[in-house]
Every structure is written in C-alpha cells, then in structure tokens.
N, C-alpha and C positions, 0 to 999 in steps of 0.2 A: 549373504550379506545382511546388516544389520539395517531394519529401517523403525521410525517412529509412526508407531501404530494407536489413535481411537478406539475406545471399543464404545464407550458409555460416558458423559460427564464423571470429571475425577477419575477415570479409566485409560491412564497412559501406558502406553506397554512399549520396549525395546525389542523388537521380535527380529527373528533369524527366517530371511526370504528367499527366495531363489536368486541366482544371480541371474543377472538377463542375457540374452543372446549375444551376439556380436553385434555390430552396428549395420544394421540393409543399406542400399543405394539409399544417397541425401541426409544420411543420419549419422552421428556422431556418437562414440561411447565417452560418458563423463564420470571419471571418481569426483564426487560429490568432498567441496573443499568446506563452505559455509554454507548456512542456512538462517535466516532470521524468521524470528518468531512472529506471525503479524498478530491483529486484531481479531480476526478470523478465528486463527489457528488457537486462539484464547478462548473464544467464544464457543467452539465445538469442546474443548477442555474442560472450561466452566460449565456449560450448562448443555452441553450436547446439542448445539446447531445453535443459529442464526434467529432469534425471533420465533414467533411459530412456524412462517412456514418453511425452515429450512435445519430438517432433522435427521441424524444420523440414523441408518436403517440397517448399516452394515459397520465392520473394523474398516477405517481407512484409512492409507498412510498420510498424515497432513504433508503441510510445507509447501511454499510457491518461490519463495523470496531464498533462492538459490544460485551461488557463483559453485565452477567445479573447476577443475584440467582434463583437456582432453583425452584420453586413454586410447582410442582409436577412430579412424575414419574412415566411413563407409564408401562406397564408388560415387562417383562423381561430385563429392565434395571438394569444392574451390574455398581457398582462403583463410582452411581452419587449419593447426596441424598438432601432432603429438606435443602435451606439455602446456599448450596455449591458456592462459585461464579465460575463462568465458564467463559472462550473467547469461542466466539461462531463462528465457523466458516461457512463463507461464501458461500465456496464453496461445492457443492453439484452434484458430477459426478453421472450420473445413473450406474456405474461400470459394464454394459455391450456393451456399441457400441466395434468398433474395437480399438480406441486410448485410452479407459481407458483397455484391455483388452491386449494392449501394452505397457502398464505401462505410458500412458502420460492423466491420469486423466484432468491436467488443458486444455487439448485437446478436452474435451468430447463432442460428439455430441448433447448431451440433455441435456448439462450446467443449472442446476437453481443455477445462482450467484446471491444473495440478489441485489437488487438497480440494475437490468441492463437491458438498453431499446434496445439490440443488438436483444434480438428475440420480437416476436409479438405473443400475448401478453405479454407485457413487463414483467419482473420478480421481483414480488415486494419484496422492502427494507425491512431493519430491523430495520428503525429509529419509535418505534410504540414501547407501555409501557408493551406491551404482546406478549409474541412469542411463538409459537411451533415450536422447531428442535426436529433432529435426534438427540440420544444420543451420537452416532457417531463424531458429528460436534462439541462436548463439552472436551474444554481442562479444565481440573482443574488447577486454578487459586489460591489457598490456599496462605496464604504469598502473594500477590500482590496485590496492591489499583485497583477499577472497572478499574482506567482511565490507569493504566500500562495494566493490561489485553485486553482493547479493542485496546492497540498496538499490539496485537499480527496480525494483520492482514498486513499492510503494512510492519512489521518485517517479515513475511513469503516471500513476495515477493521480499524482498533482500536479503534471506536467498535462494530463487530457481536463485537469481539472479546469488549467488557465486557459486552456482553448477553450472551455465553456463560456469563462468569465469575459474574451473578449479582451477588447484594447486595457488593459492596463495601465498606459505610461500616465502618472501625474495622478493618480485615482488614490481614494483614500480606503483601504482596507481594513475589515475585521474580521480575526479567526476565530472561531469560538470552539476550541476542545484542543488540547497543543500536546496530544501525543504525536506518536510517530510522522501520522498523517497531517495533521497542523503543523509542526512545524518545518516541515518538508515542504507544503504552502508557503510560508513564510519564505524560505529560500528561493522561491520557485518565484515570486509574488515577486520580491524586489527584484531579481533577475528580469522579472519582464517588466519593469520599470513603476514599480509599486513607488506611491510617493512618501505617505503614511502608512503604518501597519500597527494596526492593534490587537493584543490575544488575549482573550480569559479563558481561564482554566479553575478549577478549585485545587489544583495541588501547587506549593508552593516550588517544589522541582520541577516542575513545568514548563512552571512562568517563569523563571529563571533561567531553561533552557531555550523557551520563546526569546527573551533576549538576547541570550549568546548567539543565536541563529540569524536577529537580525532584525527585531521587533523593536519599534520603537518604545513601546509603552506595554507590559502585562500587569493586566489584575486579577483580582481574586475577581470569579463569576458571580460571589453570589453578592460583590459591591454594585453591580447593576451598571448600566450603564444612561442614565439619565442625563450627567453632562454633553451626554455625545445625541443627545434627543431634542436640544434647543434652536428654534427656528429651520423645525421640518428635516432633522438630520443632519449627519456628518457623513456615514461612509456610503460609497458607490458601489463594494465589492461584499459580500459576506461569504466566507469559505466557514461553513457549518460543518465541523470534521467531529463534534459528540456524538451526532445521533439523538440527541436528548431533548426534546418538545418544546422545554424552559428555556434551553439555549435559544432555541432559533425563534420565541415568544418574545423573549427579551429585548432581542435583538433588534425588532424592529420597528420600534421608536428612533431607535439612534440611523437607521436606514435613510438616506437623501430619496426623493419619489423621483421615480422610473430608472433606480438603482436595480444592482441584480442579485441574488443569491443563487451560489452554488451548494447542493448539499451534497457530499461524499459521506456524511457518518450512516454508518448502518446500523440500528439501534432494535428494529419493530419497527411498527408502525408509529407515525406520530401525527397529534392533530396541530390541525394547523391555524393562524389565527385569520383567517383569509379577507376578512372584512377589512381588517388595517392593513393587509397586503393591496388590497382594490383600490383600497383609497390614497396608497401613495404608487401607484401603478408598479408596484415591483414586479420582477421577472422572475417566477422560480425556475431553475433548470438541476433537473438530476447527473449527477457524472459518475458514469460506473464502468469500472474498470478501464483498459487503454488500450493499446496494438501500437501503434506505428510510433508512440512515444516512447517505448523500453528501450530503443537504437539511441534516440535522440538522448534519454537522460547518459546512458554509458559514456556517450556522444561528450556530452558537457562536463561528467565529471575526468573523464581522461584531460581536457582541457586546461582544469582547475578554475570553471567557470564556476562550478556548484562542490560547494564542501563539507559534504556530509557522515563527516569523521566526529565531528561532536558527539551523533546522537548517540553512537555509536558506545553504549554502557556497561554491556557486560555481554561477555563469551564462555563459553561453558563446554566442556567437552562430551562427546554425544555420550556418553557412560550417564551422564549427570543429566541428561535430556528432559526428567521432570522435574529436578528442581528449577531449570532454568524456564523452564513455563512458570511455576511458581513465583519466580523472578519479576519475567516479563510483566506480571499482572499485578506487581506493587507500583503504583502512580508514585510513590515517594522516594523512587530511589531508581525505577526504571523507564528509561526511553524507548531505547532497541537492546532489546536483549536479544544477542544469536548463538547458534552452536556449530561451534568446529567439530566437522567428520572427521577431520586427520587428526588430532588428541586420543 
C-alpha cells in the first residue's frame, strides 16, 4: 500500500508499505477514503516538528484527520459493517493510567495519537490506503461526503475547546488566528450560543471565510483592537487559535475582567503578558486535543447542526500529496486542503 511518509523538513515521500493484517477481535479494516491536512501535519513538513520540543527522529507516516469504508470486521464487532463510511478517530487512550481513569483521556500517559513524533518511537499516521483501528475509534458517517467526515477531527477539538470556555449563551467572543481551527470555533461558538463573535487574522481569505462561517465582524490583526478596549473590555471569551505571543498580547486590552481565555494555537513557547492578565483577573486555560467529543462532532454534522463544507478548499489526489501540503500552507487561498486515497 501507498502511504505518506516524513523523513526531514521539505522531506515528503509517497512510499510503498506493507499491507496490514486482517482485522483482530474489536477492530475493523479501513481502505482509507479522505485525509485532511492539519496544522501539525504542516508543521512537521515545514520545519520538522513542533517548536523545539517536538522533533522528528525517525520517517513517520503523518495524518490524523481521516474518514475511510470499512473493508472488514473483526469478532465481536457490533454496529459497523462492510461499505459503512466512518471518521476514524485519532485518538487512542490505553484507558488505564491515572488521567484516563480520572476522566481526562486526551491526558493519557500511553497516548497512540496517529501522526505524532512527541514519543519515541514516533506514533505512526493515518495518511496510508489501508488502516487497521479499533472499532471503538469509528464514528458512523452515513449522510456525509468522506471530506465532511474526516472534519470531524479538528471539529472535536473546538468542541473540547468550548467545554473549556464554559457557558457560552449571550457572551461576547473573540477569535484570533481564523484557520482551520478558528474558524471551526466560530461554528462551534455560535452553536453553543455565542452572542457576538469577532476574528482577526492577517490574511484577507481568512477573514472573509471567518464570515462566511458565521463571524459577525473580521479584521485585519494587525488594525489592533483598541475600540474593543474601552471601559475595561468587551469580550468574555478569547479562542486564541495562532499560537502567536502578539495575538494573545493584543488581545487583552479588549478582555471584560474575570473573562476567560482559551488557547488551542500551538506555536512554541510564548510569553505572556501576566501582569495585565492579574489585574483584570482573567482565566487562562490550555485545551489540548479531545476524546469523547469526535462522536459528538459526527453526532452534529449528520444532524446538519454544524456545516463545515465551506472550509472545505481543495482536494487533491494522493499521487499529488506534496503539492497539496504545499497548498495547505498558502493562508491566501487555503483553508482545508485534503487528499483523496481513492483518486
């Protein structure tokens, strides 16, 4: 089988893998339909890992953000069956250390998350024509195209986002960085009863798709946001989805006191401005990765609660697998870029 393999920054490769076994008791075989390209999977491309401390050390095959059909099914699986399309989730807690055991699964000590070079030996991807999961990790997708389904990943982690952020309903919100992961917030925000939403970005394709999604207001980041900083603030919510030190610096002028900030961008490290955080009592809270929300996004887009067919910019067939990274990583013309296995 054909899967998409890391070697080094600018080191994409197309390689010819083994095919896998058949599927054991509880597990499922999936020919692999879509894949989306995340942030991540850009970031090990560009620059070979994550910030300092998260570096490739071996070839590994990326990809998380996967929908397949199911090819076969192993003993005693209930519910799934030949043909079905599924999002296949990423995330894979051994559900015994102490933090899956404390209900905080995306905490786990023996994490196997597809595509991630955080332990040694790295944890290989999902971007490869043939997979074996758990049957566990398979949300049924019925009613939704491959490339809506393999959003259900990135839609999970704005969905454990807003369980960070708490009550929602009537709150004035602001996004700051409106790729994938922002504006997936934005859907996710007004869904849980967002009253106001505002997003800056620096790319004008952006913020023009921050609207279409459901923003009342985007601007350019680097107009600042000083109107929204008169008499102690405006928003109550900050979904900080850059990564970027300025953004969430900026930001907090226009912050109401004992408002909260959520940061999902993963950039490095960044400093922080803590002294104007003190003094208007904000809350920071980290949201990293999801579990029990990837059912629930599938959940809502089968619904037609959540519509995230917008972002959805370009498809590319897995032959063509490094232009379409090269794709993904233009802010001026790309949202989600993904790749069809079957092309």
């Amino acid at each position: 089988m054909k899967a998409i393999v890391i070697h080094a920054a600018r080191d994409l490769r197309l390689e010819e893998r083994p095919a896998p076994p058949p599927p054991g008791p509880g597990e499922v075989a999936i020919e692999m339909a879509t894949g989306g390209i995340c942030g991540s999977d850009l970031h090990y491309y560009q620059h070979g890992g994550i910030g300092e401390a998260i570096r490739l050390r071996e070839p590994m095959i990326l990809g998380h953000e996967v929908s397949g059909r199911i090819a076969a099914v192993g003993d005693g699986v209930e519910g799934l069956s030949e043909g079905q399309l599924v999002a296949v989730s990423p995330s894979r807690p051994c559900g015994r250390c102490k933090f899956c055991l404390e209900g905080a699964p995306n905490h786990c000590l023996n994490m196997r998350f597809y595509g991630s070079a955080m332990p040694f030996p790295h944890i290989q991807g999902a971007f490869r024509q043939h997979l074996i999961a758990d049957a566990s990790q398979c949300a049924d997708a019925t009613g939704l195209t491959p490339g809506e389904a393999a959003m259900a990943e990135p839609l999970a982690v704005c969905l454990h986002a807003m369980r960070q952020a708490g009550d929602l309903v009537g709150k004035s919100v602001l996004v700051t960085g409106v790729g994938p992961i922002g504006a997936l917030c934005i859907l996710a925000a007004r869904r849980a009863g967002a009253d106001r939403i505002v997003a800056t970005d620096l790319s004008v394709f952006t913020r023009e798709m921050a609207l279409r999604v459901g923003a009342d207001e985007a601007r350019d980041a680097r107009a600042g946001l000083d109107d929204f900083a008169a008499r102690k603030g405006t928003f109550d919510v900050l979904f900080e989805c850059s990564g970027v030190a300025a953004a969430l610096a900026g930001a907090i002028p226009a912050m109401r006191p004992r408002g909260t900030i959520v940061q999902l961008g993963l950039g490095g490290d960044m400093t922080l401005p803590v002294q104007a955080m003190t003094a208007k009592e904000l809350t920071l809270r980290g949201s990293f990765r999801f579990h029990p929300e990837f059912h629930t996004g599938v959940s809502l887009m089968r619904k037609g609660l959540l519509d995230v067919k917008p972002l959805i910019t370009q498809t590319v067939p897995l032959a063509d697998a490094v232009g379409g990274f090269d794709i993904a990583g233009d802010r001026t013309r790309a949202m989600k870029a993904q790749i069809d296995f079957t092309a």
